[in-house]
C-alpha positions in Angstrom: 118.6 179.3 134.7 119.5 176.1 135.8 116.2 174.7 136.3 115.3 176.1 133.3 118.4 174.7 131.4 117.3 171.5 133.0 113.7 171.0 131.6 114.9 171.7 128.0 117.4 169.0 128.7 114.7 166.5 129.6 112.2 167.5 127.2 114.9 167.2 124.5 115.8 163.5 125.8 112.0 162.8 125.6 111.6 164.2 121.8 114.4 162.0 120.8 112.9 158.9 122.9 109.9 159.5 120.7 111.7 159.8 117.8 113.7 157.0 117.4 111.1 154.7 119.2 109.6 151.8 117.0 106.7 152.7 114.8 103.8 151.4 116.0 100.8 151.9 113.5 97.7 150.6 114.2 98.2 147.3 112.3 100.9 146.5 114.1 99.2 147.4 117.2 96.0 145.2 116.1 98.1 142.3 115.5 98.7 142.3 119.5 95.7 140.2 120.4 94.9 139.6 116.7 93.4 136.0 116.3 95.6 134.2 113.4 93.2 134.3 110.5 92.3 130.5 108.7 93.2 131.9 105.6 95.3 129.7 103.7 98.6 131.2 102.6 101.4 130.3 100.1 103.5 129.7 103.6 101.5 127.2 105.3 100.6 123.8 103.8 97.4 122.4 105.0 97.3 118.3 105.3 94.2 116.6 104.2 94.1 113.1 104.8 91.7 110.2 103.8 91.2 107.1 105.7 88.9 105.0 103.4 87.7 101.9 104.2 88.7 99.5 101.0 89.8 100.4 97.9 88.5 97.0 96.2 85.0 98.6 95.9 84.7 100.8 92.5 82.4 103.1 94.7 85.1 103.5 97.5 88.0 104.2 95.7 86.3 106.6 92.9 85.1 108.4 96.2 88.6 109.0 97.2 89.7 109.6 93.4 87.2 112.6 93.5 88.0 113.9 96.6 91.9 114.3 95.3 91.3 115.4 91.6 88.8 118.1 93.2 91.7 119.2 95.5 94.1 118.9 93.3 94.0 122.8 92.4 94.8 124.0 95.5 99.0 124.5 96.2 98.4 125.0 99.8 96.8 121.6 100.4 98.6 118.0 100.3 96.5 114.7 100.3 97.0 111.5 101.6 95.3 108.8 101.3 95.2 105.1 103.3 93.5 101.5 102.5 92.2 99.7 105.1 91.6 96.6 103.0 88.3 96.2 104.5 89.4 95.9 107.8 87.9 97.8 110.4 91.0 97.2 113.0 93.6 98.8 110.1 90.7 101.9 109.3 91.4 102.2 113.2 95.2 102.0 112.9 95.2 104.1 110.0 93.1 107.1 112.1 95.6 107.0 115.1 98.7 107.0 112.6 97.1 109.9 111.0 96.3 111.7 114.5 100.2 111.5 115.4 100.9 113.1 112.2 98.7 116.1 113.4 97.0 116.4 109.7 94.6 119.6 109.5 91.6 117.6 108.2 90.4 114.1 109.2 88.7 112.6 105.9 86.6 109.2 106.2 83.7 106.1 105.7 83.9 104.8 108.5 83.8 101.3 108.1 82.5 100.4 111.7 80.1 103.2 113.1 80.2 101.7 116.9 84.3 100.6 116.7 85.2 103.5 115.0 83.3 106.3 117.2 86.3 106.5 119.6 89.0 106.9 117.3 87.3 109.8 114.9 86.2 111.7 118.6 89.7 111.4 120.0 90.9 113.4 116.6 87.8 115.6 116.7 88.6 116.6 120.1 92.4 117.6 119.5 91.3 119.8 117.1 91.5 118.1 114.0 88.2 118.8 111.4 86.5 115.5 110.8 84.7 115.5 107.4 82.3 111.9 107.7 81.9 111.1 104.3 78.7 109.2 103.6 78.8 106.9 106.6 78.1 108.5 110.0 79.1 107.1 113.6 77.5 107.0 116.7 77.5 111.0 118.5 78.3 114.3 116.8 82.2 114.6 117.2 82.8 115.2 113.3 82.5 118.5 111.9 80.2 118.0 109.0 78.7 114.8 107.4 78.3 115.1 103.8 75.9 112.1 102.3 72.7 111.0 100.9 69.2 110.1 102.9 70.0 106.5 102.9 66.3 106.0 104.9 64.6 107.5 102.2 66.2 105.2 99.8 65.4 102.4 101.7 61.9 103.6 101.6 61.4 104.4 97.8 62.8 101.1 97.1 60.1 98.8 99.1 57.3 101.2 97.3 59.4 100.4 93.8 59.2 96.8 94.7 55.4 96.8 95.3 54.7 99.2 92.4 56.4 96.3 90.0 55.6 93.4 91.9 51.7 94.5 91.7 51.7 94.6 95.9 52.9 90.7 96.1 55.8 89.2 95.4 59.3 87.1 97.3 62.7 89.7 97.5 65.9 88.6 98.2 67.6 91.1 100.2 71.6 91.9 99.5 73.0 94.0 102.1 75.8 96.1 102.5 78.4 95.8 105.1 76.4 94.8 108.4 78.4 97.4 110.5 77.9 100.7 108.5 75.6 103.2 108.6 74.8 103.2 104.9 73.5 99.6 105.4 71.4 99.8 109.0 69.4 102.7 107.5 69.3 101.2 103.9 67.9 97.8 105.9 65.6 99.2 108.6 63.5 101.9 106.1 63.1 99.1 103.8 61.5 97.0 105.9 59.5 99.7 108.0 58.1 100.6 104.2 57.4 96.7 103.5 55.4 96.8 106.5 52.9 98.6 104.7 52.9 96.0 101.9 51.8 92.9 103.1 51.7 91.1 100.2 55.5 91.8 99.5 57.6 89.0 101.6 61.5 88.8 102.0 62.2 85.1 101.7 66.3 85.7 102.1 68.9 88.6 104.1 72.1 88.1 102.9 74.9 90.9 103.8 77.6 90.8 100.5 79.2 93.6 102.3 78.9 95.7 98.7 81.3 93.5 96.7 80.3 92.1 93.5 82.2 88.8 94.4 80.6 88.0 97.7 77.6 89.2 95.9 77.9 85.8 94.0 79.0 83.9 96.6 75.5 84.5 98.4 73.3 84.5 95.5 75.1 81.1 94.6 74.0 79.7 97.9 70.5 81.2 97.5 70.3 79.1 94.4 71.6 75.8 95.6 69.6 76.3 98.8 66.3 76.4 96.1 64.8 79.3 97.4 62.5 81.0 95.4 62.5 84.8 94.9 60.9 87.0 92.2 63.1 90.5 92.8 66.2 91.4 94.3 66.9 94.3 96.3 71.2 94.9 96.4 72.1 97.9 98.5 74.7 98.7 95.9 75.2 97.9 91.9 78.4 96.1 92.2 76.4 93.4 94.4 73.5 93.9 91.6 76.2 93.3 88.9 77.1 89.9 90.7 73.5 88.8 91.7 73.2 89.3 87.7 76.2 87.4 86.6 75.4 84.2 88.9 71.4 84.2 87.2 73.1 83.6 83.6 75.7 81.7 84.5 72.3 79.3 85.6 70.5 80.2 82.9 67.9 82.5 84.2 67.8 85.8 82.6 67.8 88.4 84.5 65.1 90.4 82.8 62.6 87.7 84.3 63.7 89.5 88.2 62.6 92.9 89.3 66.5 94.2 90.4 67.1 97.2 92.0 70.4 98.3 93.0 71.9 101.8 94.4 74.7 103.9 93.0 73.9 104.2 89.4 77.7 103.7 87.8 78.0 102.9 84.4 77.2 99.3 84.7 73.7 99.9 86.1 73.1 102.2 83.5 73.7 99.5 80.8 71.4 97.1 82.8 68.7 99.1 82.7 68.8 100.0 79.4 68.3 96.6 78.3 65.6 95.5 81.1 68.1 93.4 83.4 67.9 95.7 86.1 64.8 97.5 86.9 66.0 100.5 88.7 68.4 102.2 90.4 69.5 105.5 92.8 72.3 107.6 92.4 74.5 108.2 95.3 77.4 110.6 94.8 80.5 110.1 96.0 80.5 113.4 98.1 83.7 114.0 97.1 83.4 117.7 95.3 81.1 118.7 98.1 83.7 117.3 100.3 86.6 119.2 98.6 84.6 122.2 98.8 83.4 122.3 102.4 87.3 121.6 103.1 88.2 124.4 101.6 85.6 126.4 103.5 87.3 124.7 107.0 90.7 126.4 105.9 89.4 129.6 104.9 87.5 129.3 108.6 83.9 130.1 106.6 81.0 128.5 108.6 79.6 125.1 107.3 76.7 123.1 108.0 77.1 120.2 110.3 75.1 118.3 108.4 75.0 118.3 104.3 72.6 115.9 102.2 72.9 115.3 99.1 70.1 114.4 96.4 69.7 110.6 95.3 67.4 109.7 92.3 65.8 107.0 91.5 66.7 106.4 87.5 64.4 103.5 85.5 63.7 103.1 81.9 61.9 106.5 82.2 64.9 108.8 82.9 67.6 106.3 82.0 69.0 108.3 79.3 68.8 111.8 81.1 70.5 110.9 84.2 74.3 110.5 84.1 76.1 107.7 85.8 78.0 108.9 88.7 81.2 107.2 87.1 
């Protein structure tokens, strides 16, 4: 009896060990070695911040203007922004202050592609996304690059040149900023296409860093300096704009030079509606596409590494189909 009385003891202690145990379903069991999902949730704020170059270039702050209006929806994300003021030591300062900060998504231009390849791959490599918008660096610590094929625009604007200059004919070259990406391919593709046109001849190089004012410093100097040119190619409209202003204001029209610039904002659009400016190629901002893919980097949904965007090249032809990119 005693034994027996015994093992209905102990079976009775084990009933009510079971009992008044915790209730482990299997959700709560999953969520052992569950890996956090990327989700966003009313909770958690997610930082997104944008290190832009300058904002004194129309192009560059309506990039960074897109970028926020087409977050702007979103509760769970907050935006900041910086200005570098064209200086590639602040765009570097700017990084690192954003890197202590520990902001979920690393948003730039890098101004520099060599100076700033260190900076962007220390963040990549703590775990921070890097979104490269429309100017790349130097190896593949980002996590996608979202721009246009600035070779191929460099291309189709040597073949534009020949096509209107009948295959001969003296360009004045306006670069961008020497030390980004955007310029280098812009420059090289150009010329690799001019190879192939021998009778075409750039007779000045002048990098106006895409700003309408040292846009007309340059072309000023060109002037004075009496070389001749029959077309200009500026690597962006705000440089065309300038090269355009500085012609008048010597009293050559415009009209009477084959300009090509790149961008397409309003002011080309004007231009080439009435003839003084021959052509031009849109180049979005990237920021929607940049807003979207970030939204894809919360919700941990794969991206590409890589995302190009579509550039046209707008003349008289398709002038009034093609909108302005602002």
């Amino acid at each position: 009896m005693t034994s027996f009385s015994n093992g209905l003891k102990w079976l009775a202690i084990l009933l009510v060990a079971v009992l008044l145990a915790p209730n482990l379903n299997a959700e709560d069991s999953a969520d052992v070695d569950a890996v956090p999902s990327a989700a966003p949730t009313p909770e958690h704020t997610y930082v997104v911040a944008f290190a832009q170059d300058t904002l004194a270039n129309d192009w560059r702050k309506a990039q960074v203007d897109e970028l926020r209006e087409a977050l702007a929806p979103y509760p769970f994300i907050r935006f900041l922004s910086s200005d570098a003021q064209g200086q590639t030591a602040k765009q570097i300062l700017d990084i690192e202050d954003f890197i202590t900060q520990e902001v979920d998504v690393l948003v730039t231009s890098p101004r520099d592609a060599k100076a700033l390849t260190p900076v962007i791959s220390r963040a990549y490599r703590q775990g921070i996304a890097v979104v490269l918008l429309s100017r790349r660096i130097e190896n593949d610590n980002y996590t996608i690059f979202i721009g246009a094929d600035d070779r191929r625009i460099g291309r189709q604007a040597a073949r534009r040149m020949s096509e209107v200059l009948g295959g001969h004919g003296r360009i004045l070259m306006l670069k961008g900023l020497s030390t980004a990406s955007t310029a280098k391919d812009r420059t090289e593709a150009f010329k690799q296409e001019l190879a192939n046109h021998p009778g075409l001849e750039i007779v000045a190089e002048k990098s106006a860093d895409y700003l309408r004012s040292k846009a007309i410093q340059v072309v000023e100097e060109v002037l004075q300096a009496r070389i001749p040119f029959d077309s200009i190619y500026a690597q962006s409209d705000s440089m065309a704009s300038g090269a355009r202003l500085v012609l008048k204001g010597a009293g050559r029209e415009p009209r009477n030079f084959h300009i090509l610039g790149v961008d397409y904002i309003k002011e080309a659009r004007e231009a080439i509606r009435s003839g003084e400016q021959d052509a031009s190629f849109t180049y979005p901002t990237g920021g929607q596409e940049g807003a979207r893919h970030i939204i894809k980097i919360i919700r941990g949904e794969p991206i590409p590494k890589n995302l190009t965007l579509d550039s046209v090249m707008v003349t008289q032809d398709n002038v009034e189909v093609v909108e302005p990119i602002f």
